[in-house]
N, CA, C and O atoms as a DFTB+ gen file, in Angstrom:
380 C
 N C O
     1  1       0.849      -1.163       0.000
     2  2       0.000       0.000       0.000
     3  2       0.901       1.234       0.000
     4  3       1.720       1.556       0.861
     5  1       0.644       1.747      -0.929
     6  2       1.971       3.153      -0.909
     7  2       0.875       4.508      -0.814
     8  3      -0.044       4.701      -1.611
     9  1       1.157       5.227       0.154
    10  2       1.066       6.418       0.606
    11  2       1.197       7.517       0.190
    12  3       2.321       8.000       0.326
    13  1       0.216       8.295      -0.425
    14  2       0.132       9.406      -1.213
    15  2      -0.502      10.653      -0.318
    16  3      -1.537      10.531       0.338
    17  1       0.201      11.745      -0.386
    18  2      -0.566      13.021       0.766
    19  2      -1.850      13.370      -0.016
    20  3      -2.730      13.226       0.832
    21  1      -2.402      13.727      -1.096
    22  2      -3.407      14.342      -1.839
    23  2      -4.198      13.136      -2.438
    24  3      -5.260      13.539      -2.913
    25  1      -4.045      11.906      -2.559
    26  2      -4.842      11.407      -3.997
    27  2      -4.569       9.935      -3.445
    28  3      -3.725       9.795      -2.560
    29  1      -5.120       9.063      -3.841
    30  2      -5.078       7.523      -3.993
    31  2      -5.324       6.951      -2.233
    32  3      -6.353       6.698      -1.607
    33  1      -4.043       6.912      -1.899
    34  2      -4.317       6.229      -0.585
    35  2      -3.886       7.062       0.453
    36  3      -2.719       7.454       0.450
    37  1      -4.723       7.414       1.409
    38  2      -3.777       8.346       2.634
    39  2      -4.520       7.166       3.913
    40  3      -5.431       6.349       4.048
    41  1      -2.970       8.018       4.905
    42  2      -3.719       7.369       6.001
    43  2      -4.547       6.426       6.481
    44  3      -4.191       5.274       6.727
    45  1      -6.074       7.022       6.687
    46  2      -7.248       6.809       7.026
    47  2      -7.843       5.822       6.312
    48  3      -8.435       4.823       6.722
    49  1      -7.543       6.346       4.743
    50  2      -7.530       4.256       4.178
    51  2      -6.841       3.184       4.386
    52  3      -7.213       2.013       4.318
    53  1      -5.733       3.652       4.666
    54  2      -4.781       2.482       5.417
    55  2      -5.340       1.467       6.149
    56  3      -5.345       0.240       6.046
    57  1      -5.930       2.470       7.109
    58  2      -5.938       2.132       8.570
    59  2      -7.382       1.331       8.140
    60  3      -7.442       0.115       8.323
    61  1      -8.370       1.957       7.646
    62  2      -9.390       1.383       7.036
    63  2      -9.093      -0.133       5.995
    64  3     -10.158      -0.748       5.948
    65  1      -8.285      -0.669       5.405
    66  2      -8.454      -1.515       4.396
    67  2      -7.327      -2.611       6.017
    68  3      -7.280      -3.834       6.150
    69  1      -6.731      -1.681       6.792
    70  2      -6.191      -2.974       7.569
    71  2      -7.490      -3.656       8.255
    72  3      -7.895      -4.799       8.049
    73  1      -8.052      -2.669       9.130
    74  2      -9.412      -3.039       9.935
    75  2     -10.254      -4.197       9.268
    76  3     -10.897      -5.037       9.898
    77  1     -10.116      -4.085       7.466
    78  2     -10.931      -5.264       6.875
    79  2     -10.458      -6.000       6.831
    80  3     -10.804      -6.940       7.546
    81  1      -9.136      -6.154       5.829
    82  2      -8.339      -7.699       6.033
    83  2      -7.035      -8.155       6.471
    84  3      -6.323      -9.119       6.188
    85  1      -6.930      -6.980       7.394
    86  2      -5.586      -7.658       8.719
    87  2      -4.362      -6.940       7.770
    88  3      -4.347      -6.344       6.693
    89  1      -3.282      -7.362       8.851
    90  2      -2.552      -6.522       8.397
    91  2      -1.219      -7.859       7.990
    92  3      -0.058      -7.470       7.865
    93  1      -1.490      -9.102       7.848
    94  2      -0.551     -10.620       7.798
    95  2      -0.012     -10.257       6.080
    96  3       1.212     -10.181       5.969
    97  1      -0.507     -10.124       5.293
    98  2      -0.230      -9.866       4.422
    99  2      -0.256      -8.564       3.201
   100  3      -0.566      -8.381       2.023
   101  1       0.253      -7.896       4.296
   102  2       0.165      -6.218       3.439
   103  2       1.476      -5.157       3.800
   104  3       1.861      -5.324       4.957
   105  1       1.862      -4.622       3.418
   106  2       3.324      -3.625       3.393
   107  2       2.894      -2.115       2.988
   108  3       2.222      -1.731       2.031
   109  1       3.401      -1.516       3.852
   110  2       2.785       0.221       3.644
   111  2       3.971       0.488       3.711
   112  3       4.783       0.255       4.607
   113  1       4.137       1.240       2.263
   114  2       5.027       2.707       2.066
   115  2       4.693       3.942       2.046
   116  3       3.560       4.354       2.292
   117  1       5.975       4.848       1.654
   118  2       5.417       6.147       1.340
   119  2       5.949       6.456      -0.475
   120  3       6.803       6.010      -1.242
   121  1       5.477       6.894      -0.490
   122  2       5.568       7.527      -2.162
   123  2       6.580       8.511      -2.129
   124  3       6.709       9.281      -1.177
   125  1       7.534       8.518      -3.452
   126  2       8.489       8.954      -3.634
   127  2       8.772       8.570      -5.436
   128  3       9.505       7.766      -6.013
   129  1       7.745       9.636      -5.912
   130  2       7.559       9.271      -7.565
   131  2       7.142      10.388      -8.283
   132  3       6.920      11.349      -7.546
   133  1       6.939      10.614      -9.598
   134  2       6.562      11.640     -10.043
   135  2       5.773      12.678      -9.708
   136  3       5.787      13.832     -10.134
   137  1       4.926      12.042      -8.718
   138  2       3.673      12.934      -8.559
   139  2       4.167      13.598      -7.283
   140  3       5.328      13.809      -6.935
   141  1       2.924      13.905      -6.610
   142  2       3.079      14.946      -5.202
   143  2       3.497      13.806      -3.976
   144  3       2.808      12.842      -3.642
   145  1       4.826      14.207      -3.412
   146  2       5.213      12.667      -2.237
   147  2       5.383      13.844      -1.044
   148  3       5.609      15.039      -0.853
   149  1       5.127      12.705      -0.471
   150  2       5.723      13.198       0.814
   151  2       6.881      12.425       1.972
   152  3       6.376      11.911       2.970
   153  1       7.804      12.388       1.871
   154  2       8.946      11.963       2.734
   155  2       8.513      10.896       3.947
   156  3       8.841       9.729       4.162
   157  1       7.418      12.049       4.805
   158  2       7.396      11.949       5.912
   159  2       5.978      10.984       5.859
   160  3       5.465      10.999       6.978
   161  1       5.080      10.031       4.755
   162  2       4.338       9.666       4.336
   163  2       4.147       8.096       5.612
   164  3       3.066       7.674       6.023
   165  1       4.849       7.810       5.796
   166  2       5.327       6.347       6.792
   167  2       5.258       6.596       7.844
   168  3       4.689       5.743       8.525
   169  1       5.639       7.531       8.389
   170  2       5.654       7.880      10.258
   171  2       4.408       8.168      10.024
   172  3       3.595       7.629      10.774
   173  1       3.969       8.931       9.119
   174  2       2.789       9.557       9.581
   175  2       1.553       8.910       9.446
   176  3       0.475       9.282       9.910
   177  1       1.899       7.454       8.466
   178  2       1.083       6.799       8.603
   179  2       0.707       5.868       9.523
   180  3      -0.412       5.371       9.649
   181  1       2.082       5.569      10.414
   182  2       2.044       4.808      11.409
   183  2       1.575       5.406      13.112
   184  3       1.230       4.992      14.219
   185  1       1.893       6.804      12.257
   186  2       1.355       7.958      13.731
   187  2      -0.317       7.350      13.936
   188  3      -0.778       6.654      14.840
   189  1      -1.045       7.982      12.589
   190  2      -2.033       7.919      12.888
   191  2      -2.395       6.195      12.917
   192  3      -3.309       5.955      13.706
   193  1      -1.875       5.030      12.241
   194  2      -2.371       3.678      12.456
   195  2      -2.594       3.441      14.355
   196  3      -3.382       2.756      15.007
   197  1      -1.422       4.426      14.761
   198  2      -1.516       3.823      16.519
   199  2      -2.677       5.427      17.044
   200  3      -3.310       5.157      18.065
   201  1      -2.786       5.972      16.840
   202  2      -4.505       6.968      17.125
   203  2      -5.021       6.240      17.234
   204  3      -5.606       6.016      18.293
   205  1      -5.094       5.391      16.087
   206  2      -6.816       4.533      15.276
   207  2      -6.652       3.652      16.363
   208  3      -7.667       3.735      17.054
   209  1      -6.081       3.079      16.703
   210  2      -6.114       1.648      17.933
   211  2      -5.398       0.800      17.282
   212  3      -5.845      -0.294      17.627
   213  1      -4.390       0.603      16.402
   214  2      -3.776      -0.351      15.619
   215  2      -2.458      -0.584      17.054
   216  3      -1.871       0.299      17.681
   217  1      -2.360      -1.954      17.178
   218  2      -1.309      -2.490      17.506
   219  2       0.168      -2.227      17.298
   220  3       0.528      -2.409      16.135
   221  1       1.501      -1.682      18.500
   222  2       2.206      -1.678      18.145
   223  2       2.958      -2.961      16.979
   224  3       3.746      -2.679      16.076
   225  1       2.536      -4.142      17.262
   226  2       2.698      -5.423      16.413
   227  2       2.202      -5.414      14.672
   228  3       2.622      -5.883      13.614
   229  1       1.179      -4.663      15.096
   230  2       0.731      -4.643      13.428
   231  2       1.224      -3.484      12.613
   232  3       1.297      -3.371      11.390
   233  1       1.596      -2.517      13.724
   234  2       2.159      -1.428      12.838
   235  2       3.553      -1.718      12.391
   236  3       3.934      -1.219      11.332
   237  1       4.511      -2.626      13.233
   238  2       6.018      -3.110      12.625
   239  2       5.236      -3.995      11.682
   240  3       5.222      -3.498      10.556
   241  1       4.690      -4.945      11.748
   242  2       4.216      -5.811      10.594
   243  2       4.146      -4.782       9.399
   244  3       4.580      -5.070       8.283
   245  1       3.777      -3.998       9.594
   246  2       3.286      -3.329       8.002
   247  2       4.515      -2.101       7.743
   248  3       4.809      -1.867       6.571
   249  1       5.044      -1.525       8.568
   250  2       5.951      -0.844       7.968
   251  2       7.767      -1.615       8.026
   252  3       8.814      -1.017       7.778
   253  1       7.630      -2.794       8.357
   254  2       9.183      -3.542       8.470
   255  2       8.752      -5.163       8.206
   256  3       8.932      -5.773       7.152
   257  1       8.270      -5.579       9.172
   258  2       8.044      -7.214       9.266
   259  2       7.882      -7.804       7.759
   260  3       8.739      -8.495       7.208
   261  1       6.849      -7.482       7.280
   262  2       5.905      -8.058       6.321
   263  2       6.656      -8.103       5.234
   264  3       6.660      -9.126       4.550
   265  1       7.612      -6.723       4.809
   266  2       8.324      -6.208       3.797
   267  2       9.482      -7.353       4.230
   268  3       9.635      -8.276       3.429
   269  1      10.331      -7.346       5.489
   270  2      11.340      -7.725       5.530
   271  2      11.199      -9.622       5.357
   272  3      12.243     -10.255       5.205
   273  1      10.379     -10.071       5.384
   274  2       9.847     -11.784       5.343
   275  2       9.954     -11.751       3.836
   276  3      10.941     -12.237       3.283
   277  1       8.797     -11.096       3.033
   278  2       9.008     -11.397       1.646
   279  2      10.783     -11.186       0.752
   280  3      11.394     -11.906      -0.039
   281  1      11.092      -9.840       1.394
   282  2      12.279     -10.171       0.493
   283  2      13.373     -11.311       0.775
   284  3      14.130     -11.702      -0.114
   285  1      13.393     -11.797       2.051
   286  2      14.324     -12.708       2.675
   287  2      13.977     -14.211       1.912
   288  3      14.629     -15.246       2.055
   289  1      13.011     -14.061       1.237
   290  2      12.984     -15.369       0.404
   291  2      13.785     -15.426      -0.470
   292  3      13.997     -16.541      -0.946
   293  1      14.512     -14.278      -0.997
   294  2      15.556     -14.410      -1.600
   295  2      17.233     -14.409      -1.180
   296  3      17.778     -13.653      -0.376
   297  1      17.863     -15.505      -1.989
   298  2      19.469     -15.537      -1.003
   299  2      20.291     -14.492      -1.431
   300  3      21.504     -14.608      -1.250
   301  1      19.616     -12.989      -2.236
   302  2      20.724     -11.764      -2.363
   303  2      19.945     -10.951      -1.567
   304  3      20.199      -9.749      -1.644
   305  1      19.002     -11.318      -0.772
   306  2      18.695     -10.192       0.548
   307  2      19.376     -10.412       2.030
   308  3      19.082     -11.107       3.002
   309  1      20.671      -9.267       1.659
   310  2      21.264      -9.095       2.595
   311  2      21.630      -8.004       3.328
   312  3      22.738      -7.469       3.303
   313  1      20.281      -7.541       4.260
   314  2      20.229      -5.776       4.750
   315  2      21.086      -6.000       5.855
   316  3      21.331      -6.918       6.638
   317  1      21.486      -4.738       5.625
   318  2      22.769      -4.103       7.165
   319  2      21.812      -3.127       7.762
   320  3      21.378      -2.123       7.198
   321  1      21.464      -3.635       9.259
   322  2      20.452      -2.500      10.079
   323  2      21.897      -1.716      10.856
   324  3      21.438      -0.691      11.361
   325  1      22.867      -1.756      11.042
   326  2      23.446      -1.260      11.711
   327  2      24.380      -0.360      10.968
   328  3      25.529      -0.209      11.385
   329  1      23.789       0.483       9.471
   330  2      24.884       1.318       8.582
   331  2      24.590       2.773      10.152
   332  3      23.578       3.030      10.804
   333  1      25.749       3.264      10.189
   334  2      26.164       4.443      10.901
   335  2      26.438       5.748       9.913
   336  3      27.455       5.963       9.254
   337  1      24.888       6.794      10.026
   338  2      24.673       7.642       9.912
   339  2      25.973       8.483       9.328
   340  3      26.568       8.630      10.396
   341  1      26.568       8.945       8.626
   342  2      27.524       9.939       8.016
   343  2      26.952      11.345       8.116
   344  3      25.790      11.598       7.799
   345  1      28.179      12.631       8.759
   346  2      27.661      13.865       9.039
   347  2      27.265      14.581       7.473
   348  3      28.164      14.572       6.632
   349  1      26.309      15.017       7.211
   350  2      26.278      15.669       5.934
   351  2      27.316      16.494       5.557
   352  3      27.593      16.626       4.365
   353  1      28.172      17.298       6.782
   354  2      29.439      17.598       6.208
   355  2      30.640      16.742       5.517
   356  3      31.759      17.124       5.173
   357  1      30.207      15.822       5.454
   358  2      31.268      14.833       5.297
   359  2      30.856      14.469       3.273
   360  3      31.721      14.521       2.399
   361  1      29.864      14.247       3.106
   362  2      29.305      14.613       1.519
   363  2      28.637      15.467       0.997
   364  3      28.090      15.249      -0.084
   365  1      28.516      16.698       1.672
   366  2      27.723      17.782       0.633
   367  2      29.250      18.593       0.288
   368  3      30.348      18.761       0.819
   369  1      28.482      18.975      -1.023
   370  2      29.495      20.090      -1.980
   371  2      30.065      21.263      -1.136
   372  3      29.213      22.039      -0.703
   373  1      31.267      21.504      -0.853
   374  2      31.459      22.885      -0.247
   375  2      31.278      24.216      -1.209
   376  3      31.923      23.880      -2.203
   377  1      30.934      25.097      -1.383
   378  2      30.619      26.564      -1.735
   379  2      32.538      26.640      -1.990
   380  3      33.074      27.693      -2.335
């Protein structure tokens, strides 16, 4: 389910299409595509999933768990949770 601020899916449908058929087999992003995105599309969907009464359990299910099970079926999924943050001074362009 990918997360759009203006159009298609926000929030409140989220939270609505989990309430119908669970959240075991579904993955929420945020949008980051031609159209209008918003960055912050994921927290904020998970802000409001825990308002609504959604489970801390179902909300990792849908923004980590769910995602992280399907790709692990494959043997070139190999994520590093522990990459260490780099100061933006360290790669932005100096003036």
């Amino acid at each position: 389910l990918t997360v759009y601020p203006y159009s298609k899916l926000n929030p409140e449908r989220v939270s609505a299409i989990v309430k119908q058929y669970g959240a075991e087999r579904l993955v929420v992003n945020g949008s980051a595509d031609w159209g209008v995105s918003d960055p912050l599309a994921l927290a904020k969907t998970a802000q409001y999933l825990a308002e609504d009464g959604h489970s801390d359990k179902t909300i990792r299910m849908l923004t980590h768990d769910n995602a992280d099970a399907f790709y692990r079926q494959s043997s070139k999924w190999k994520p590093n949770f522990n990459i260490a943050p780099i100061p933006v001074s360290e790669y932005q362009r100096q003036p």
